[in-house]
C-alpha distance (Angstrom), angle and dihedral (degrees) to the residues before:
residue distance angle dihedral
X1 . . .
X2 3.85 . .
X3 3.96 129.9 .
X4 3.26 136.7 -150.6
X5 3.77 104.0 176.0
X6 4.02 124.5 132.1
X7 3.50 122.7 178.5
X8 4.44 120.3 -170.3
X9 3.29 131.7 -172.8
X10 3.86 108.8 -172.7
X11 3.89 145.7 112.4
X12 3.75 125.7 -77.7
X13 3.89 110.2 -95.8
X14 3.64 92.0 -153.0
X15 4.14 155.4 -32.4
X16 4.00 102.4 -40.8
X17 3.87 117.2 -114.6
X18 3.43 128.1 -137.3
X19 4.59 125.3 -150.8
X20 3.34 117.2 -174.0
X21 4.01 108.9 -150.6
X22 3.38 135.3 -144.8
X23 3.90 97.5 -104.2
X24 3.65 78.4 64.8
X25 4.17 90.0 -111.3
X26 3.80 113.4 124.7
X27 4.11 124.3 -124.0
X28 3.58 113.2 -141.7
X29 4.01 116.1 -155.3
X30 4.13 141.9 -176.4
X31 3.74 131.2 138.9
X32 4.38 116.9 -129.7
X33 3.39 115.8 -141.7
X34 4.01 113.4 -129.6
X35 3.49 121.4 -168.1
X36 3.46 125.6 -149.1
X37 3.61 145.9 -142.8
X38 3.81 114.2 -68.2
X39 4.05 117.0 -97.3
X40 3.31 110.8 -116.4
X41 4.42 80.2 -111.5
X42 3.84 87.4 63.5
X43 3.40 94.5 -109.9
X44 4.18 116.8 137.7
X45 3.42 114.0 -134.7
X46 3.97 130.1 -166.1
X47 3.84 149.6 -169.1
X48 3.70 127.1 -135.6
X49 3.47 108.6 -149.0
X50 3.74 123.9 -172.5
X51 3.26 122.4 -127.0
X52 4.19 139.7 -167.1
X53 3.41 145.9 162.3
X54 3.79 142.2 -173.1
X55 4.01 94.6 -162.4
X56 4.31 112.2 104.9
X57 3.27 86.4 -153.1
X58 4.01 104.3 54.7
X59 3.88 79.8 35.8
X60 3.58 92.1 66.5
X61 3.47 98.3 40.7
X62 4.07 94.0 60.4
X63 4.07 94.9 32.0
X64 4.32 82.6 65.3
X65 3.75 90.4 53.5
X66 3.94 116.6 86.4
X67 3.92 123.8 -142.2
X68 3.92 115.7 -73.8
X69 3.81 83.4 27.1
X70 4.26 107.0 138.2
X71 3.71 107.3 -119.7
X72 3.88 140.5 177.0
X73 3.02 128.7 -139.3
X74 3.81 143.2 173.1
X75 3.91 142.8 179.1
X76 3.49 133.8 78.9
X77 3.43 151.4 -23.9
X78 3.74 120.0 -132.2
X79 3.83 142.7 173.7
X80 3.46 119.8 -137.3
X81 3.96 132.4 -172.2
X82 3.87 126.8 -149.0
X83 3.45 141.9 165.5
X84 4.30 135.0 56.2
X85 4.07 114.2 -39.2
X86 3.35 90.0 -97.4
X87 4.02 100.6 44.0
X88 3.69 104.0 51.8
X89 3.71 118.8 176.3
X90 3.65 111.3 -170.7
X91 3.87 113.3 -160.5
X92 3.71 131.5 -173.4
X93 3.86 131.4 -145.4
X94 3.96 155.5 148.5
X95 3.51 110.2 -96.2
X96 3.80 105.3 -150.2
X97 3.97 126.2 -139.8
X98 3.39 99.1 156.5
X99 4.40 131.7 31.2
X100 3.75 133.9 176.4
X101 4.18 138.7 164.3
X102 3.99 105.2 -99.7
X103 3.58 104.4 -125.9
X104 3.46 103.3 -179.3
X105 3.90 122.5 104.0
X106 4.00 98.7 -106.0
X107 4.12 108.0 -144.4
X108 3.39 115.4 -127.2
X109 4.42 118.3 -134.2
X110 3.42 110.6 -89.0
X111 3.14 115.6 -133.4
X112 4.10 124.6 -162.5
X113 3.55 123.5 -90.7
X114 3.63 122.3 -140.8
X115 3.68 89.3 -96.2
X116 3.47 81.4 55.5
X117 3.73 103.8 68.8
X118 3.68 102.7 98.3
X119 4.23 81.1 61.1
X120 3.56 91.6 49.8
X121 3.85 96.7 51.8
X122 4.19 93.4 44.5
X123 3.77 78.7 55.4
X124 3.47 94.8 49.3
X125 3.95 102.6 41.5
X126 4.20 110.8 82.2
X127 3.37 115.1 -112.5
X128 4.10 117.3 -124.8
X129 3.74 120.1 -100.2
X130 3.55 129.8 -153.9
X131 3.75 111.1 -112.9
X132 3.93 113.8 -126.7
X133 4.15 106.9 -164.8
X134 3.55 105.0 -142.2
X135 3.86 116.5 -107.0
X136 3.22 131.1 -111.7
């Protein structure tokens, strides 16, 4: 059976937009911000991911949240095409059903100390696997 389900937790990117549309319905957008795991550098990478909805009700819920606020979100994720036939512009996004404030405390990576280097480097050094000869 196939899913479409997608579930972030992350902090609002920035102030929420509103388009009305021609059918007279109104498109809701915002993009979460959702960290990573660390690089093995240290540096913290993250993902912008776009996010709308045509539902008043989720609407309202995200347009009281400020940026950097945690929020969760879930629906689904959808491809849609605009533009002339010969112009496409394919863009990807979270379609939202469903938006709440994330209340939970969200841990930050650790990341070693300098008492912590023998940890790092047992991390770092590749365990030893058993060789299996292939069969013939």
């Amino acid at each position: 059976m196939d899913r479409n389900e997608v579930l972030l937790v992350g902090r609002l990117s920035a102030a929420v937009e509103e388009h009305p549309l021609p059918s007279g319905d109104t498109v809701t957008k915002w993009r979460i911000i959702v960290r990573r795991r660390r690089h093995r550098k240290g540096a913290a990478l993250t993902d912008s991911i776009p996010c709308i909805t045509f539902d008043p009700e989720t609407a309202a819920i995200v347009r009281g949240l400020k940026p950097r606020d945690y929020i969760e979100v879930t629906g689904a994720f959808r491809c849609r095409v605009f533009g002339p036939s010969a112009a496409k512009i394919w863009r990807y996004e979270v379609e939202v059903s469903s938006a709440k404030p994330f209340e939970a405390e969200i841990p930050e990576p650790e990341v070693p100390g300098p008492d912590d280097s023998s940890e790092l480097l047992r991390a770092l050094i590749p365990r030893q696997m058993a060789y299996l000869a292939p069969a013939s």
